[in-house]
C-alpha positions in Angstrom: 253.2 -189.2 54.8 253.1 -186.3 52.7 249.6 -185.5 54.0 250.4 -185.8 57.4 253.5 -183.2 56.7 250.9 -181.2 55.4 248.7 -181.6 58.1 251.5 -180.5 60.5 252.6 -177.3 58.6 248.7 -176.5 59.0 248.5 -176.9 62.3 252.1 -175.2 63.0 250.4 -172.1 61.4 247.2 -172.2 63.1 249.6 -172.4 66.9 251.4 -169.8 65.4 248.5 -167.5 64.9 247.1 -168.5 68.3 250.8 -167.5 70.0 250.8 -164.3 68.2 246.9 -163.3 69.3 247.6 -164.8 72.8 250.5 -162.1 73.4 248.8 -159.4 71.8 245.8 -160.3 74.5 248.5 -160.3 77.3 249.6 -156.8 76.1 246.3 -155.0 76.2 246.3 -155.5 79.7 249.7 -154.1 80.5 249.3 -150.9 78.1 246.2 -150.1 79.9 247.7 -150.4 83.2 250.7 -148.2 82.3 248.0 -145.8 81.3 246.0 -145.6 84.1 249.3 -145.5 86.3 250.1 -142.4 84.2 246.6 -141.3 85.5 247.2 -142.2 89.2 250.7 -140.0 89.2 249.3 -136.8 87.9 246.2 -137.5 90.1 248.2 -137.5 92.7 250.3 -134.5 91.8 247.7 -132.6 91.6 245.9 -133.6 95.1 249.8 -132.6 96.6 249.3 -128.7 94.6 246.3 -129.1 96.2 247.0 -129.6 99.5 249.8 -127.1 99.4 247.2 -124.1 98.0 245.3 -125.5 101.6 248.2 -124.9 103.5 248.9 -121.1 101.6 245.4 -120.5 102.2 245.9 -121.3 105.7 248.8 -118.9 106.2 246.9 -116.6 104.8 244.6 -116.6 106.9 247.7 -116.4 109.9 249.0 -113.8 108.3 245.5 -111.9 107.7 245.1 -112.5 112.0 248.1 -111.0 112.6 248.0 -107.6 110.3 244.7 -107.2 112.6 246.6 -107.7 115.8 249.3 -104.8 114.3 247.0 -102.7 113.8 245.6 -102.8 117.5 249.9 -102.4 118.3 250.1 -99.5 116.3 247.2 -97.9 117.7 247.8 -98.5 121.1 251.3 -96.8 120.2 249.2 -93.6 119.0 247.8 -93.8 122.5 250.6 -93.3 124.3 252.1 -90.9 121.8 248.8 -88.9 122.8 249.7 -89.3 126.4 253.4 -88.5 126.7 254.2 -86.9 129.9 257.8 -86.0 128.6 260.1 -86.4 125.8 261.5 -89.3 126.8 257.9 -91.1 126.6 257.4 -89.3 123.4 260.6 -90.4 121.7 260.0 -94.0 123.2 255.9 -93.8 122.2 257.1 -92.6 118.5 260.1 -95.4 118.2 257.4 -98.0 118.6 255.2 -96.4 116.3 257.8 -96.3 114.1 258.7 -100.3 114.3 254.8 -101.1 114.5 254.2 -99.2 111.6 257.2 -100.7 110.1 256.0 -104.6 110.7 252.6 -103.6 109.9 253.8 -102.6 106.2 255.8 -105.7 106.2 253.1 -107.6 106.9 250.5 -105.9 104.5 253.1 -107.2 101.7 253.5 -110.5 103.1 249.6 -110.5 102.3 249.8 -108.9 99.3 252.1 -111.6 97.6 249.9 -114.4 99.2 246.8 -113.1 97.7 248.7 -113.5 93.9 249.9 -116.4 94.3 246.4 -118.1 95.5 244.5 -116.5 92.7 247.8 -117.8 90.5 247.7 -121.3 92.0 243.8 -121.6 91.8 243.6 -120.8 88.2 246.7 -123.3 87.4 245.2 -126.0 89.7 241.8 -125.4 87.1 243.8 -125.8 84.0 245.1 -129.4 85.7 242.1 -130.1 86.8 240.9 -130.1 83.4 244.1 -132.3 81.7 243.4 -134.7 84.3 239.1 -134.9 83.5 240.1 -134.9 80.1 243.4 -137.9 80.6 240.6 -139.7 83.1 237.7 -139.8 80.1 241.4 -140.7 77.7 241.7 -143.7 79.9 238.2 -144.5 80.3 237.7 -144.6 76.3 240.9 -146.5 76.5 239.8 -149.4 78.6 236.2 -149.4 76.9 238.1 -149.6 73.9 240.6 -152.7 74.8 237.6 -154.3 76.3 236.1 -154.9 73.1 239.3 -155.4 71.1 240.4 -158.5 74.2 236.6 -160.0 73.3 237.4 -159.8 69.5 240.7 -161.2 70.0 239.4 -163.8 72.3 237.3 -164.7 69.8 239.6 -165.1 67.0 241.4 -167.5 69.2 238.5 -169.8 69.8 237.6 -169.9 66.3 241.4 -171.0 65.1 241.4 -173.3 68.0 238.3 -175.1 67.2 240.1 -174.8 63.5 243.6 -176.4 65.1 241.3 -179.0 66.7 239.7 -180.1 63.0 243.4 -179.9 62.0 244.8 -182.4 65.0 242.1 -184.2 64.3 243.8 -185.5 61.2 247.4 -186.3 62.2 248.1 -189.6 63.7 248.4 -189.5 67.2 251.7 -190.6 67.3 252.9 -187.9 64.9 250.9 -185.1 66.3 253.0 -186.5 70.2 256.1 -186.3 68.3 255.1 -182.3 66.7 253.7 -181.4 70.3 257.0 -182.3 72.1 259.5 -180.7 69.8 257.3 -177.2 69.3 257.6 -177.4 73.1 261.2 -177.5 73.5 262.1 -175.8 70.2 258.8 -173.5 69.6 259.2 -174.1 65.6 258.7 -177.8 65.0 258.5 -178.5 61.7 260.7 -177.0 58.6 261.3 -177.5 55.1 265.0 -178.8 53.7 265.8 -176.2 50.8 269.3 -177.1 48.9 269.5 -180.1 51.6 269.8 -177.4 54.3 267.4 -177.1 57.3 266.0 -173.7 57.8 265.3 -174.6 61.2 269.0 -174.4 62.0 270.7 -173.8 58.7 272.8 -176.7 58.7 273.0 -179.4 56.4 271.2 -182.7 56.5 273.1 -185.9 55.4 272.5 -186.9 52.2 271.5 -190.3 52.8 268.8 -188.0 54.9 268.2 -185.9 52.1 266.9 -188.9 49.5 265.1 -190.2 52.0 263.1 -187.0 52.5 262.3 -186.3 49.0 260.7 -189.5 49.2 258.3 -187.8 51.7 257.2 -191.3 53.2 258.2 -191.0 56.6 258.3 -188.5 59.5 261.8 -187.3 59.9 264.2 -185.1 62.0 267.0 -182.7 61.4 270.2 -184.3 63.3 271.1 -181.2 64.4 268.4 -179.1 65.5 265.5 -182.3 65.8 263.3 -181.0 64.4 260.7 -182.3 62.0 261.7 -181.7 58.6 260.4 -181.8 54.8 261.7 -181.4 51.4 260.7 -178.0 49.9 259.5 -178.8 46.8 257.3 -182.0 48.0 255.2 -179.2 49.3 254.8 -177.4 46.7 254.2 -180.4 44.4 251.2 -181.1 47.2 250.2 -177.2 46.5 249.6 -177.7 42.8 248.4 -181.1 43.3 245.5 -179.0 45.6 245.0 -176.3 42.8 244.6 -179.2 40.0 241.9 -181.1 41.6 240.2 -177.5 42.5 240.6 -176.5 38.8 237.3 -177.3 37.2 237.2 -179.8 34.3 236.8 -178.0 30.4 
């Protein structure tokens, strides 16, 4: 049985290095999203400034259609400065004047300040404009990039699945049932025994348990954890058994 032990440590590492590409696969697709959500906020942020230099503009352009409007007051207060009968439409003409003049300078400011903060906001909404371009061709790169790193890794997985496949190929059925069900209740199915303790669940094996598995003639389980379970150093007697008959001959 000690081949078939070997056969299952094989094939536990070849499911281990499947699980391990599988999840980096399933992460590509996540970081990319959380990415190109990054993208979509400061996209949007920036169509909001955007909307809210629109709505300055458009103020503006209130503000702008009413300075013309207090002009036309003001000079039609000149006018009836010019045609005071008396003093009392003189002081009255020159009081409006006065406040005309007055809302017109108000206004003229109002303008003023609008003017620098459009020009301000324009040339901040360009500097955006260009992080975003420049985060959008980031992102673009980005997915190219995992594109091409998900078909690499999707190849690595068929190739150690077609390798698992040669690997099954040579456990027993009934063994390979027995590995299948554990790994998928206990993910690690098969361990070594080291100092007749299982590194599975570090707890010790019977010692009745312990002979037999030095033995390496059957298929056995930890009592505690269930898992299948070897004797350390049978492997590595397998190991230099490998090297020995790979050694060439003097």
């Amino acid at each position: 049985m000690r081949d078939q032990l070997k056969r299952l440590e094989d094939l536990q590492a070849h499911d281990a290095r499947i699980q391990e590409l599988e999840n980096s696969l399933k992460a590509i697709p996540a970081k990319l999203a959380a990415t190109q959500n990054d993208l979509a906020r400061v996209e949007g942020l920036l169509a909001t400034e955007r909307q809210a230099l629109t709505e300055t503009e458009r103020y503006y352009s209130e503000q702008k259609g009413l300075l013309t409007e207090d002009e036309i007051q003001v000079a039609g207060a000149k006018h009836k400065l010019a045609q005071a009968k008396n003093s009392k439409e003189y002081m009255a003409a020159q009081r409006e004047i006065d406040q005309r003049r007055e809302g017109l300078a108000a206004r003229e400011g109002e303008i003023a300040k609008l003017v620098e903060a459009v020009e301000s906001k324009k040339k901040l909404l360009g500097e955006r404009a260009k992080d975003v371009d420049n985060l959008k061709s980031s992102v673009d790169k980005d997915g190219d990039a995992a594109k091409a790193r998900m078909a690499e890794i999707e190849g690595k997985i068929a190739e150690l699945r077609a390798e698992r496949e040669k690997v099954a190929a040579q456990v027993k059925p009934d063994v390979l049932k027995r590995y299948s069900s554990i790994r998928m209740r206990r993910g690690l199915a098969v361990v070594s025994v080291r100092n007749g303790t299982c590194q599975g669940c570090n707890m010790n094996i019977p010692p009745q348990l312990y002979n037999v598995i030095q033995r390496g003639q059957t298929i056995e389980t930890c009592p505690s954890c269930h898992r299948i379970i070897y004797w350390e150093d049978l492997m590595k007697d397998d190991k230099k058994d490998d090297q020995s008959s790979a050694a060439p001959s003097a």
